[in-house]
N, C-alpha and C positions, 0 to 999 in steps of 0.2 A: 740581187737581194730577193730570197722567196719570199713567197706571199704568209709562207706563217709567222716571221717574221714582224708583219704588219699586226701580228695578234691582240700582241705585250700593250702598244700604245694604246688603238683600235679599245680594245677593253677599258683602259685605264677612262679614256673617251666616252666607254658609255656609263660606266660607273657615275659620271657625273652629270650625264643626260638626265638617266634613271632618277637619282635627286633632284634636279631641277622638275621632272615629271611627277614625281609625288610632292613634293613639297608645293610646289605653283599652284597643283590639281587641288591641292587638300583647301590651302588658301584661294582660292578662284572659287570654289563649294562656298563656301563660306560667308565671301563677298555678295553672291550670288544672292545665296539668302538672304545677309543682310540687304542688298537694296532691291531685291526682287518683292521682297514685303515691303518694305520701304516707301517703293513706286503704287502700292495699295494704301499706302496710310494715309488718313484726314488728317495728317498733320501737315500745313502745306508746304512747309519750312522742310522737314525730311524728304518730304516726296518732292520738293523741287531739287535737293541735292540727291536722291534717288535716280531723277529724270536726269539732271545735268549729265553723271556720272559715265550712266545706259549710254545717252548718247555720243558722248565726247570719247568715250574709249569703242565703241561702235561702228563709229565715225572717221576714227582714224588709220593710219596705220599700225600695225605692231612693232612694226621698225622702227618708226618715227618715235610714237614714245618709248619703246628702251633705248632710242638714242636720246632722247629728250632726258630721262631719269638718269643716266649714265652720264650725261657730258652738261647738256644745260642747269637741270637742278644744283650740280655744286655750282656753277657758275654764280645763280642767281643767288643761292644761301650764302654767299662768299659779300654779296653787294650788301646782304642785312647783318651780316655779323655772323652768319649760323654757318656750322661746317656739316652738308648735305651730301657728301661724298660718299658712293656706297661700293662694299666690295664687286666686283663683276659678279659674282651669285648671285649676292643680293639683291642688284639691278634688275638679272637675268629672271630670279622667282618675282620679283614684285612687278614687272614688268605685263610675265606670261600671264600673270593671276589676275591683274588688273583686267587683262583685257578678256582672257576666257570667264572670270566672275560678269564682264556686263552681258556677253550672249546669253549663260546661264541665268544673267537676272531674268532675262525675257522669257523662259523657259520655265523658272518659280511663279510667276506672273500669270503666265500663261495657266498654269498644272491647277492654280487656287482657284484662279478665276473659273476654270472647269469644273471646281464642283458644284452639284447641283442646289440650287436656294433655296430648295427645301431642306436640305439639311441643315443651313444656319436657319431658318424659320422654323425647326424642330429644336435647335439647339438654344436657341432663343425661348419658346414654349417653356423649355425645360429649366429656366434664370441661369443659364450659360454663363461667363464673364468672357470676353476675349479673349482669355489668357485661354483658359481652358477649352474656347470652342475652337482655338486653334490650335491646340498639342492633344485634343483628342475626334475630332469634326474633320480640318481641315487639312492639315499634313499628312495623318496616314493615308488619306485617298489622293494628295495631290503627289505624293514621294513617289510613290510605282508609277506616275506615269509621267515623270519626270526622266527617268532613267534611263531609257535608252539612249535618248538625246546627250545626257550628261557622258553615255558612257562614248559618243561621236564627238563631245566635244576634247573628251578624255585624250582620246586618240589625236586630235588635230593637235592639241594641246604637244603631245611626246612631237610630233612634225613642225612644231612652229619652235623647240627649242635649238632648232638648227640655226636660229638666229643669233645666238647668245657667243656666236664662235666670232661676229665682228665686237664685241669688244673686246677679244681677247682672252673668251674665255674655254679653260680646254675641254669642253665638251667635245663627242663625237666627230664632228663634223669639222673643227678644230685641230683635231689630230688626224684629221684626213687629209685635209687640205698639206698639214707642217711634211705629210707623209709623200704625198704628190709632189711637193715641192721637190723633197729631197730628193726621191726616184724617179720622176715624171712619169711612173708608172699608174695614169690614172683610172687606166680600165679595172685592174686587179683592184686597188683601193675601191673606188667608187663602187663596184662592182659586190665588195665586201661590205661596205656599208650601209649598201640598199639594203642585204640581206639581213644586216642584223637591227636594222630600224623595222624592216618588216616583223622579223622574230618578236621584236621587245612590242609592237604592235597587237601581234598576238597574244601574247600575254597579259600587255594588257586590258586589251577584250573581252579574254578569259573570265578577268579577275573582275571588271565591270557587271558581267553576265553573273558571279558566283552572287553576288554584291546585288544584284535586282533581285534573285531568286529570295533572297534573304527578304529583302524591304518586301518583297509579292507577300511571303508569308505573316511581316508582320500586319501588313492590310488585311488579309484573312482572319488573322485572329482574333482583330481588333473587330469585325463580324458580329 
């Protein structure tokens, strides 16, 4: 069996890596924000479900909770009445996001905290409302220096979806193993699949880097 052969599946493979990588990434952004502020708020109630969060997906493995969310959760929704059953994608996005949104909370946390207190002491001066001295004070300066980080987390994020193949799901690494199995040819597979995780790493690097230059400018403008 040649190795181009291996192409067809191989692709089919990353097709659903690539999703699982934007979609987790997009939602883990997101998470981020929400309890990376969160973990700022004088609300203690928020900011201890903020803190729990950080910690507990942190703290654990990433394996352990998408095997947790995959196999435990319907278990337990099954003992209260609720059907908690979720497609292997959906385990696989809600899984990656959870756990890349609490590094990244620490990372929002970090970016706000960084700005400096005179500029809420100037933005205060000025009868600022929270609302406002945070979508125009405190995000544009904390967003660019947020991002490199985000775009390391980006990256580990596309390397940690290799996980998603123990539930059976056909990502990359999924159709590599079904392909090794077949042909016990594991140097050519294996050997393919570095390369094209590295490639798709590339890119999206790339695309992180196009993506900072963007946010650099809008801090500048905001100037």
């Amino acid at each position: 069996m040649e190795w181009t052969s291996y192409l067809a599946p191989l692709s089919q493979g990353a097709w659903v890596t690539v999703q699982l990588t934007v979609y987790s990434t997009i939602l883990g952004g997101i998470c981020a924000f929400l309890f990376g502020l969160g973990k700022l708020s004088h609300n203690p109630l928020l900011k201890g479900i903020s803190v729990a969060y950080i910690e507990i997906f942190r703290g654990t493995s990433l394996l352990v909770q998408l095997f947790w969310i995959y196999f435990a959760l319907p278990i337990m929704g099954q003992a209260i009445g609720l059907d908690l059953r979720f497609p292997p994608v959906v385990a696989g996005v809600v899984a990656l996001a959870l756990n890349i949104g609490a590094y990244g909370a620490e990372v929002v946390r970090g970016a706000v905290q960084a700005v400096p207190k005179e500029q809420y002491e100037a933005a205060t001066a000025l009868n600022f409302t929270s609302r406002k001295r945070l979508w125009r004070i405190t995000l544009p300066q904390a967003i660019p220096e947020m991002m490199p980080t985000f775009g390391n987390l980006a990256v580990q994020n596309l390397k940690d979806t290799a996980l998603v193949s123990l539930i059976s799901l056909g990502d990359m690494a999924f159709r590599a193993e079904q392909i090794r199995n077949f042909t016990q040819d594991s140097v050519t597979v294996y050997t393919l699949v570095l390369f094209m995780y590295f490639g798709m790493a590339l890119v999206l690097t790339a695309c992180m880097k196009l993506l900072e230059r963007y946010v650099g400018r809008w801090r500048a403008a905001g100037r």
